[in-house]
Every structure is written in C-alpha cells, then in structure tokens.
C-alpha positions in Angstrom: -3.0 26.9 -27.9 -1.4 25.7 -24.6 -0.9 22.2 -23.9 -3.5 21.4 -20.8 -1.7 20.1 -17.5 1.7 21.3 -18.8 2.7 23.9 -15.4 2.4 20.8 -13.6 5.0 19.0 -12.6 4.6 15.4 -11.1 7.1 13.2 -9.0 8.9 10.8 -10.6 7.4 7.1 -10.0 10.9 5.8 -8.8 10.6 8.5 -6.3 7.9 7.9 -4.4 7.9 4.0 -4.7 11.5 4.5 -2.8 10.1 6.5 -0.1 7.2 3.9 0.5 10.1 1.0 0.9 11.7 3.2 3.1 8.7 3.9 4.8 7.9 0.6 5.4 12.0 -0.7 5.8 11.5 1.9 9.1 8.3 0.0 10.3 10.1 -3.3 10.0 12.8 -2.3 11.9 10.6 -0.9 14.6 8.6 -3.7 14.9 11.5 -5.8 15.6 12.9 -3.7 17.8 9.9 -3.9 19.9 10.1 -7.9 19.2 13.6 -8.3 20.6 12.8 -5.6 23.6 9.5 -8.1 24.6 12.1 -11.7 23.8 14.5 -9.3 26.3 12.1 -8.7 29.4 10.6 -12.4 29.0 13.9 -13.9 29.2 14.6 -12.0 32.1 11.3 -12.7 34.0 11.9 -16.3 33.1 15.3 -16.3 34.3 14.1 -14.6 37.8 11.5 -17.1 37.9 14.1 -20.0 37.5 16.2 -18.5 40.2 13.3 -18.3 42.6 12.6 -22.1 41.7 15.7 -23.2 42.3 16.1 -20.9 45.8 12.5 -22.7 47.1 13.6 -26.0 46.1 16.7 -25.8 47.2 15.3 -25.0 50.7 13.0 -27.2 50.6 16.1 -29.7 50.0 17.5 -28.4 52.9 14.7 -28.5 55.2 14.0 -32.0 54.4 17.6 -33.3 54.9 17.3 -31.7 58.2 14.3 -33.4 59.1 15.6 -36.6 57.9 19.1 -35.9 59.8 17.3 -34.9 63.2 14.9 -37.9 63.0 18.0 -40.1 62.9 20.0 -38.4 65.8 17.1 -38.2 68.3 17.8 -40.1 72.0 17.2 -44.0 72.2 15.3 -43.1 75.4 12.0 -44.4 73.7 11.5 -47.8 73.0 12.4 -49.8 70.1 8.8 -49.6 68.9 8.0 -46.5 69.3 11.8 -45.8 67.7 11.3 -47.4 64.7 8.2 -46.0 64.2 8.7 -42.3 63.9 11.7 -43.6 61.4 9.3 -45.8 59.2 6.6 -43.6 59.3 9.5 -40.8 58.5 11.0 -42.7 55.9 7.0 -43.5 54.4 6.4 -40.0 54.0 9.8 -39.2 52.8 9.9 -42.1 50.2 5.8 -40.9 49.3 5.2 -37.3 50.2 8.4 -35.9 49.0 8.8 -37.9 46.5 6.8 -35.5 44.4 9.5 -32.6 45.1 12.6 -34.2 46.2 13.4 -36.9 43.8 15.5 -36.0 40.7 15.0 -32.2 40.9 16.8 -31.8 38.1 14.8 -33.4 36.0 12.0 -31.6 37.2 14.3 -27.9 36.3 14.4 -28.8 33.2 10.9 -29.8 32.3 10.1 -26.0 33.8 13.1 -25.0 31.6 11.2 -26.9 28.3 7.9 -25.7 29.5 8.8 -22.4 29.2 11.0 -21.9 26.0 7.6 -23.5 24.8 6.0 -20.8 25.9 8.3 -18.1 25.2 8.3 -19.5 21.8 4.5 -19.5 21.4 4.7 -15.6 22.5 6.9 -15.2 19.8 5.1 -16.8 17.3 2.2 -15.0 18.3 3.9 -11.8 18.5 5.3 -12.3 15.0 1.9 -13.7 14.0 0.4 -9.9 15.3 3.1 -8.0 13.9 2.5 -9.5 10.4 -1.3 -9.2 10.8 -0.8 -5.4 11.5 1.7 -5.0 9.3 -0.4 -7.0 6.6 -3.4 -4.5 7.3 -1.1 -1.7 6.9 -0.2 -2.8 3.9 -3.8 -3.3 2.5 -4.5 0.3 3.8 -1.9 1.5 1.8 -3.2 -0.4 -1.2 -6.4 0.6 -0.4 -5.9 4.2 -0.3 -3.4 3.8 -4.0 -6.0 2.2 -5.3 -8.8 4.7 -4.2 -5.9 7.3 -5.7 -5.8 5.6 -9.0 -9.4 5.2 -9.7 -9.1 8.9 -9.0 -6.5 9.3 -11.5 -8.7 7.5 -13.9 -11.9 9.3 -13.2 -9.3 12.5 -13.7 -8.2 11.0 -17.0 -10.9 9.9 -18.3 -12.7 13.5 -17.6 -10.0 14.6 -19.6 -10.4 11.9 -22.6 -14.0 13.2 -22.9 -13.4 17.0 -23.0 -10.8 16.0 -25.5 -12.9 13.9 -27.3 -15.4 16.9 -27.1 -12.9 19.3 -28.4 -12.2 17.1 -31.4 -15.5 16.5 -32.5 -16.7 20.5 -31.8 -13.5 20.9 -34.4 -14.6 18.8 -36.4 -17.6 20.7 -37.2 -16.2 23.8 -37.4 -14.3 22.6 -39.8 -17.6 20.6 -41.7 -18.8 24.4 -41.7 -16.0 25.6 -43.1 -15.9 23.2 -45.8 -19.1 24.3 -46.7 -18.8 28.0 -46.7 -15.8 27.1 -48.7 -17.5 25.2 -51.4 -20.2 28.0 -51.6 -17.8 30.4 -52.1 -16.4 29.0 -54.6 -19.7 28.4 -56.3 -20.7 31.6 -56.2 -17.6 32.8 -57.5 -17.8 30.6 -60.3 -21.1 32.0 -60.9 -20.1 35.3 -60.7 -17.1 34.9 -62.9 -19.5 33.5 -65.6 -21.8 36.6 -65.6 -18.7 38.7 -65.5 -18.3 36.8 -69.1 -21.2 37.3 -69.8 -20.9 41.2 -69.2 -17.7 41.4 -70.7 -19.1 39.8 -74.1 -22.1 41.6 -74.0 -19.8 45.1 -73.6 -17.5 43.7 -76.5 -20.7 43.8 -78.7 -22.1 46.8 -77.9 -19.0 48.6 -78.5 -19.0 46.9 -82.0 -22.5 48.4 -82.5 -21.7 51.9 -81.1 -18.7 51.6 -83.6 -21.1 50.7 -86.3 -23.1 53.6 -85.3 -20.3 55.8 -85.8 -19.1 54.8 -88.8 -22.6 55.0 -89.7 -23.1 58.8 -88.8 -19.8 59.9 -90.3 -20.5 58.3 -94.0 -24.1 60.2 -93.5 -22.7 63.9 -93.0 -20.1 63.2 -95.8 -23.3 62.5 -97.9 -25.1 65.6 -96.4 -22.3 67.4 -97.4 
C-alpha cells in the first residue's frame, strides 16, 4: 500500500524563508531610495529658497543704503530745521522700521537655516515613521496570510490524522474479526478432529467384530463339514 502524499514534493523551508528576506531586503532598499530621492529634492528647494532670501535681503540692503546715502547728500537749500528733520525722522525709521530686517542679517540666515533643518528633519522622521508603519503593515500581512496558511496546513493535517486514525481503528476490527474466525476455526477443527477419533475408534472395533464374524463362519463350515 502507497504511502499517501508521497508524489509530492515540497520546497525546502530554508528556501522559501530566503526568498522572503530577499523579498523584503528589495523593499528596504526601495524605500530608501525613495527616502534619499525626497532628502535630495528638499535640500534642493531649501537651498533655492535660501538663495532667494539672501537675493531679497540683500536688495533690500541695498535699497536701504541708498536711501540712507541720498538722504545724506541732498542740497543744504532747505533750512536747518527742515534739514535735520528729514535726517532724524530718516534715521527714526531706519533705527525702528528696518531694524526688523536690516540689523544682523546674519543672524536672522541662520535662524531660517535652523528653522528649516528642523523641518527637514521632522519630514524625515515622519517619512521614516510612514515607511516603517507601511512596512510594519506589510509585515503583518505577510504574517497574516502565513498564519491563515498554517492553520490551513493544520486543518490539512489534522484531516489527515483522523482518516489515519480511522484507517487504524477500521484495521483494527478487521483484524478483531479475524481473530475470531480464527479461534472458531480452530474450535471446530478441534471438534472435528475429535469425532474423527471417534470414527476412527469406532471403525477399529467394527473391523474387530467383522473379524470375529469371520472367524466365526469359517470354524462353522469346518464343523458342517
């Protein structure tokens, strides 16, 4: 009787787990590609932003230093009032209202700089917070669906375990009936081996009558004659 199962073959465990690291070794690597493509264009957008900064501020620089320069070289025609005047009230609103933009630029660079390194490392945080969230759901997908295929293996298995055990047990009563055609055989054969005994003894003594009976008739025609 053929083993059940035994035409089919089945890959090797270290196979397939090796193609699912290599499965997922390629998603890795694409994801960081993707990652180091989006750190690319950000850095580049940042560093056109911080070019046009600088090209506004440094015009506005420029713009004000020529105001400042042309308030300074305009004709004493006026009087000294109304001289100093346009100069204080130039020098007000350049010591308030530029103050905002004009004083220590530089400084003011390089808190746009921080500001957005904090950002651009926020997006990347996010973005590898998003890439392991999708790769994390991948991953449980893939468990998922093994473990859906193993409890299918199981349900497989344990059809099988029950025909087996069904198999056994429907053996073990053929062989129970066996047994017992067995043991009547061999009662009845020890029954019949008895009354052949029997028969045989009962033969022995009739031939030792029918020899009787013989010897009986031949002394009789001895005497008769």
């Amino acid at each position: 009787m053929g083993t059940p199962g035994s035409g089919r073959k089945r890959t090797p465990v270290k196979d397939r787990f090796s193609a699912e690291d290599e499965a997922l070794s390629n998603i890795a690597r694409e994801a960081e590609a993707r990652l180091a493509a989006k750190r690319a264009a950000r850095a580049e957008a940042r560093d056109i932003r911080m070019r046009e900064l600088e090209r506004q501020q440094k015009e506005l620089d420029e713009k004000s230093d020529k105001q400042y320069a042309e308030n300074y070289t305009r004709p004493s025609s006026r009087n000294s009032a109304s001289a100093t005047t346009p100069l204080s009230g130039n020098s007000s609103r350049r010591g308030s209202g530029d103050t905002s933009s004009l004083i220590d630029p530089d400084t003011s660079l390089s808190e746009l700089r921080d500001i957005y390194d904090l950002k651009d490392q926020i997006q990347d945080v996010e973005g590898r917070y998003m890439q392991g969230l999708k790769e994390l759901k991948e991953s449980l997908s893939e468990v998922e669906e093994k473990y859906k295929k193993a409890m299918v293996s199981n349900a497989q298995l344990d059809n099988e375990k029950n025909n087996l055990i069904y198999q056994v047990d429907t053996l073990k009563d053929v062989i129970e009936e066996q047994e017992e055609q067995m043991a009547e055989f061999y009662r009845e054969n020890e029954e019949k081996s008895k009354e052949l005994e029997r028969q045989k003894h009962m033969c022995s003594v009739l031939q030792h009558k029918m020899e009787e009976l013989k010897e009986g008739l031949r002394q009789r025609d001895e005497l008769i004659k």
